[in-house]
C-alpha positions as CSV (number, residue, x, y, z in Angstrom):
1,X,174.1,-104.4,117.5
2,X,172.0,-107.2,118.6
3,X,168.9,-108.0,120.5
4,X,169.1,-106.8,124.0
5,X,165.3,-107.6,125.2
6,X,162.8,-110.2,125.0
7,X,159.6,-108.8,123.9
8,X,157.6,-112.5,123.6
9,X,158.4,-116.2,124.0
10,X,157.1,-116.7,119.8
11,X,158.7,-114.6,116.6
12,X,155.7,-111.9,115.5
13,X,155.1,-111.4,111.8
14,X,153.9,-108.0,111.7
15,X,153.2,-107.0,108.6
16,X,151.2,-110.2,108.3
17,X,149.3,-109.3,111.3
18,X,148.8,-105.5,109.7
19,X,147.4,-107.2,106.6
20,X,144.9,-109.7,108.9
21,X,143.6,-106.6,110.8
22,X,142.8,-104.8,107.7
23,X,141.0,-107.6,105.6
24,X,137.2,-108.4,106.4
25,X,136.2,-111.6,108.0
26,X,136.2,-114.9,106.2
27,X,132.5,-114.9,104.5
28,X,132.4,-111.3,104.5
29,X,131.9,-109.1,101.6
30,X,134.0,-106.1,101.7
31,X,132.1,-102.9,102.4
32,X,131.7,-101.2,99.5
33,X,133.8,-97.7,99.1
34,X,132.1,-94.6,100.0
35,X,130.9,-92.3,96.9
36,X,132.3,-89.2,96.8
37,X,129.6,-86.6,97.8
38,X,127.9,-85.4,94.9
39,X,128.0,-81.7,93.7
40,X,125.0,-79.8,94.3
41,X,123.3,-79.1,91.0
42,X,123.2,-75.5,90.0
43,X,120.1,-73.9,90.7
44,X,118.4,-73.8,86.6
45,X,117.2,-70.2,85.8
46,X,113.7,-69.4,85.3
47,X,111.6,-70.4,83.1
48,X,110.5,-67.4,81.1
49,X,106.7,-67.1,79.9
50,X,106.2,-66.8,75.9
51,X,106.0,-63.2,76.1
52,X,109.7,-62.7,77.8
53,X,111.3,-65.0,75.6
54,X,109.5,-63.6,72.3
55,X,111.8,-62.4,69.6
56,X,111.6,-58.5,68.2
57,X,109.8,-58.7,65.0
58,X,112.3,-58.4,62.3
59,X,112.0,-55.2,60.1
60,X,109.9,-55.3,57.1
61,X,111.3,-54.7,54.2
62,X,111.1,-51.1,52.7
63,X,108.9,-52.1,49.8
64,X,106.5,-53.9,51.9
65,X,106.4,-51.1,54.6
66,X,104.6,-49.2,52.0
67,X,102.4,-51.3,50.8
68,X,101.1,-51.5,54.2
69,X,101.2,-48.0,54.5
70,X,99.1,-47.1,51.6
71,X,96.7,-50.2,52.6
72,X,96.3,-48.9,55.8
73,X,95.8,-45.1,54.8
74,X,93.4,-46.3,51.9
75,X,91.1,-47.7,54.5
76,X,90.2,-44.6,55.9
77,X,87.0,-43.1,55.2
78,X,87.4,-40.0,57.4
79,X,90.0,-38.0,58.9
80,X,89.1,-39.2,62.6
81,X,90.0,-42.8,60.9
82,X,92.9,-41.9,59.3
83,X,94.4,-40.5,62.5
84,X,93.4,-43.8,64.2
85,X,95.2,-46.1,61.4
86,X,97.8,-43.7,62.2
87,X,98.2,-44.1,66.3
88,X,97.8,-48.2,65.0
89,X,100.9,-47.5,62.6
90,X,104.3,-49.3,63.5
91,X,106.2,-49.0,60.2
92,X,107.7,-45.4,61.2
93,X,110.5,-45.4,63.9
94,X,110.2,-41.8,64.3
95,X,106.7,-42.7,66.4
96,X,108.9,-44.1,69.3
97,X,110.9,-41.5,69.7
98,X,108.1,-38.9,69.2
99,X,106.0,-37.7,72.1
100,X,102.7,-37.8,70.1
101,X,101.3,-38.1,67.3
102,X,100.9,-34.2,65.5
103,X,98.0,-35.1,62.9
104,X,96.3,-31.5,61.7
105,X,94.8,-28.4,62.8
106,X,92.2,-26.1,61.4
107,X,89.2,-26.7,59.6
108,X,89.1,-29.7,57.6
109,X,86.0,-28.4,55.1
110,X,88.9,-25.3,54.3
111,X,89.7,-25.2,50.5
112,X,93.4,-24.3,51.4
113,X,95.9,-26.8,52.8
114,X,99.4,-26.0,53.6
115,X,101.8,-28.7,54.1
116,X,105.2,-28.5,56.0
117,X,108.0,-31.1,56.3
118,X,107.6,-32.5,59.8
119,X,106.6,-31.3,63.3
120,X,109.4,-29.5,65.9
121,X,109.6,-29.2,69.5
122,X,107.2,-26.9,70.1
123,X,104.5,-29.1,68.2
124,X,105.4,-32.5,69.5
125,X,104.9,-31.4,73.0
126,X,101.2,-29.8,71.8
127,X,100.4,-32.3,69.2
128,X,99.8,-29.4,66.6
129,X,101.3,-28.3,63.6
130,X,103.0,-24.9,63.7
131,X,102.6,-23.6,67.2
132,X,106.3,-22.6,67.5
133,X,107.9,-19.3,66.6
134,X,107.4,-20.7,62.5
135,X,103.5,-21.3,63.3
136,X,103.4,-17.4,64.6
137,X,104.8,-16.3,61.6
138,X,102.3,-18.7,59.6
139,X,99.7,-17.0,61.4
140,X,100.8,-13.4,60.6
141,X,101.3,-14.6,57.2
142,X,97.8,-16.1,56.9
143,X,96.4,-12.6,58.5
144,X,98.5,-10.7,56.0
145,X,95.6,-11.9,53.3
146,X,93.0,-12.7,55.2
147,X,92.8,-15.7,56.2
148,X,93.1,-17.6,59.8
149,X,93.0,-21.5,61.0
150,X,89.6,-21.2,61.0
151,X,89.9,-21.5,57.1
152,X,93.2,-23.1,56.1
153,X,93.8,-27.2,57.1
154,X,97.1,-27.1,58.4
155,X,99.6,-30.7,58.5
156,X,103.0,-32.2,57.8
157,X,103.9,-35.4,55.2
158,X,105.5,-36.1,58.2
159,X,103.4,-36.7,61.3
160,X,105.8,-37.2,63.9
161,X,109.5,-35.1,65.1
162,X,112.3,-36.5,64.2
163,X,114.8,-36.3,67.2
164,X,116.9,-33.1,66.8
165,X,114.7,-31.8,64.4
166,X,117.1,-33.6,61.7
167,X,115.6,-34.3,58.1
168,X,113.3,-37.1,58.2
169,X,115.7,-40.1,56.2
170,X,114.0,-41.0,52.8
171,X,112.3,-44.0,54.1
172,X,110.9,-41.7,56.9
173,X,109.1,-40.0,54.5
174,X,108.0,-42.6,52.2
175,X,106.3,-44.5,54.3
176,X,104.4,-41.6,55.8
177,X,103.7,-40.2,52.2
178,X,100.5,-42.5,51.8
179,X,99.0,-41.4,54.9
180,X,99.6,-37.3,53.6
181,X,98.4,-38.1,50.6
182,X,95.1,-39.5,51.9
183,X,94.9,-36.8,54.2
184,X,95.1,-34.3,51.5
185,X,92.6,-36.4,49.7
186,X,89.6,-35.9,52.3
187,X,90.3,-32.6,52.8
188,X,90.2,-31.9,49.2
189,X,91.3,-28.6,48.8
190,X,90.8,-26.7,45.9
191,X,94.4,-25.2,46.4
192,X,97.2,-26.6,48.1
193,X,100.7,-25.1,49.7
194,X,103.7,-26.5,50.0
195,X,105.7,-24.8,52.7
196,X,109.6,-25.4,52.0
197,X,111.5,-27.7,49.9
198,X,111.1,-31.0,51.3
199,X,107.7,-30.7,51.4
200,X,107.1,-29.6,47.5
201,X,109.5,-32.1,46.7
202,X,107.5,-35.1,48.1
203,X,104.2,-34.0,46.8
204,X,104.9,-32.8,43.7
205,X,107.6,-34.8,42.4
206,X,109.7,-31.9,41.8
207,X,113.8,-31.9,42.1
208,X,114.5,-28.4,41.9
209,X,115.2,-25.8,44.4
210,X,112.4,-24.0,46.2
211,X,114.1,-20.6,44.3
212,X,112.8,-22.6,41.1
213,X,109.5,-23.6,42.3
214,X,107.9,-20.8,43.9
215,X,106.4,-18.5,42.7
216,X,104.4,-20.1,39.9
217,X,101.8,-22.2,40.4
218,X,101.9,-26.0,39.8
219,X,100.0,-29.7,39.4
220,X,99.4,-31.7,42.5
221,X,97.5,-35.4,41.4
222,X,95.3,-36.8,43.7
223,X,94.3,-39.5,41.5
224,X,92.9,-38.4,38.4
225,X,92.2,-35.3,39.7
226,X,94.8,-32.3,39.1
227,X,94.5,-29.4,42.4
228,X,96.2,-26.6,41.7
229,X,99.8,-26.3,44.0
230,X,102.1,-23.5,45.4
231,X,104.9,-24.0,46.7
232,X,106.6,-21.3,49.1
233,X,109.4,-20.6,51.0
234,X,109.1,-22.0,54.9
235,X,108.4,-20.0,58.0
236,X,111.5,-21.5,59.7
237,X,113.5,-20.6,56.6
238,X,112.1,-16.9,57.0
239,X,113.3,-16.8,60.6
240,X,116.4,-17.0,59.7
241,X,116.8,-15.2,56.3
242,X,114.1,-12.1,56.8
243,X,115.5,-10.6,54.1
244,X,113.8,-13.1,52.1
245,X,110.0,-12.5,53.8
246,X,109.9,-10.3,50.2
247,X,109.5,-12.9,48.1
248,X,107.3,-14.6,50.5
249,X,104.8,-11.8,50.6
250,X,104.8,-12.0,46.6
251,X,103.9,-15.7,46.8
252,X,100.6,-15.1,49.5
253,X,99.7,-12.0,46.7
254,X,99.7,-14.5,44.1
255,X,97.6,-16.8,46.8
256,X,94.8,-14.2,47.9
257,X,94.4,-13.4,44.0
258,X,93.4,-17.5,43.0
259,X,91.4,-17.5,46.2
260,X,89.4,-14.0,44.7
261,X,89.0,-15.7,41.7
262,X,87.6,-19.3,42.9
263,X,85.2,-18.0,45.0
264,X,82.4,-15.6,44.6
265,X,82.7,-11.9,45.7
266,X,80.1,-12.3,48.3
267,X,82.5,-15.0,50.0
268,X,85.9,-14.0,49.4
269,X,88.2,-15.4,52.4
270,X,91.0,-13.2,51.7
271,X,90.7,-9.1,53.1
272,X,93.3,-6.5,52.1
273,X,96.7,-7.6,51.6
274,X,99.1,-6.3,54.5
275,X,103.0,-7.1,54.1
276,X,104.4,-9.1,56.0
277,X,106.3,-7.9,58.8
C-alpha cells in the first residue's frame, strides 16, 4: 500500500517534535519532581504523669518483712498505737483482700487473753473478734465460769480474714506474729488461752496436736517473762464435733480454778461452774 494523501508540502519528524514539546526551554531549569505527599505522623500517646507510669514496689523479701514487722510492732507504746502501726502495715496481703482491720475486743486491763487463729466473715464485716456463731459459743463458754468481755481481752495472731476462711499461709502468720506478740505484751495477762491448734502452735512453739496440748497448762515467753498458757480446743471446732464440748468444759474447770487461786477471794472473776451446753 502506499501513500494516498498529502498531509503537508515538508516530511514531519514526529517523535522529534514529541521530544521538543516535552523538554523545558533553552535556559530553563527543569521543574523539579513533585514529592510524594508525606504520611501523616501518628498521633504519639500521652504522656503519663510520674504516678501512672510508677512501677508496683517489688515484694520484700520474707526475712526482711519481719524485721519490719517486729520494728514496727516494737514501736508501740499502747494498744491504740499498735492498732495504728497496724492500719499503716503493708507487708500482709491478706489486708487487701480484708474488709477491715479486726484488732481486739474486751477489756484490755483483763488478766485473761484468749487468742484464736484469724477473724471469719462474721468478724470482718464487724471488725471484732468472735461475733459469729464461734464467738456465741465463746460467750456461753466464758459465762459457764464466770467470766464475760468485760473481763477477758479477746484477739487473733492474725488480724485480718483470709479469703474463704482458708488457713493463713506460713508467711501470713509470721509476719503478723510480732504484732500478736506485742499485743499480748501490753495487755499482759497473767494467763493466756490459746483457742485451737494454729493458734497454740504459733505462740507456744509447740508441734503437737491440740489432743496433746490441752489440758495441761504450759509456758508462754514474753521476753524474759514466763505467763502461764492453756491451750483449748476452738469454738468452730466444737460446732462441728459437740461431742467434744466435754473435754472443753474440763479445760475452762482447770481455767476458773487458776483464776481462784491468783486472785483474792474477795475478787474472784469466776462464779459457779455451769457445763457447757
Amino acid at each position: 500500500m502506499g501513500v494516498d494523501m498529502a498531509v503537508d508540502d515538508a516530511p514531519h519528524d514526529r517523535l522529534a517534535e514529541c521530544a521538543a514539546a516535552l523538554s523545558p526551554p533553552l535556559g530553563e531549569a527543569p521543574a523539579p519532581a513533585a514529592a510524594p505527599p508525606k504520611p501523616e505522623a501518628a498521633a504519639s500517646p500521652p504522656r503519663q504523669s510520674p504516678r501512672e507510669r510508677r512501677e508496683p514496689p517489688a515484694a520484700l523479701p520474707a526475712d526482711r518483712l519481719e524485721q519490719t514487722a517486729r520494728e514496727s510492732a516494737a514501736s508501740a507504746q499502747t494498744l491504740d498505737e499498735l492498732r495504728e502501726a497496724l492500719l499503716k502495715f503493708e507487708g500482709c496481703g491478706l489486708k487487701a483482700t480484708a474488709t477491715q482491720l479486726v484488732f481486739g475486743d474486751g477489756n484490755p486491763q483483763a488478766e485473761i487473753m484468749f487468742v484464736g487463729e484469724a477473724p471469719g466473715a462474721d468478724e470482718d464485716r464487724q471488725g471484732v473478734p468472735f461475733v459469729g456463731r464461734a464467738g456465741q459459743l465463746l460467750d456461753k463458754m466464758l459465762a459457764a465460769i464466770g467470766l464475760d468481755r468485760s473481763k477477758v481481752y479477746i484477739a487473733n495472731v492474725v488480724p485480718w480474714r483470709p479469703p474463704g476462711n482458708r488457713t493463713p499461709t506460713p508467711l501470713e502468720t509470721s509476719v503478723c506474729l510480732p504484732f500478736t506478740r506485742r499485743q499480748i505484751e501490753l495487755v499482759h495477762p497473767k494467763i493466756l488461752v490459746c483457742l485451737g491448734a494454729a493458734s497454740a502452735q504459733t505462740l507456744l512453739g509447740n508441734k503437737d496436736g491440740i489432743m496433746r496440748m490441752r489440758g495441761r497448762w504450759l509456758d508462754y515467753l514474753s521476753g524474759a517473762e514466763r505467763i502461764k498458757a492453756l491451750a483449748m480446743l476452738h469454738p468452730a471446732y466444737l460446732l462441728r464435733q459437740p461431742a467434744q464440748k466435754k473435754l472443753a468444759w474440763q479445760d475452762l474447770r482447770l481455767l476458773a480454778k487458776e483464776i481462784a487461786r491468783l486472785q483474792p477471794p474477795s475478787q474472784h472473776a469466776a462464779g459457779p461452774a455451769k457445763a457447757v451446753e
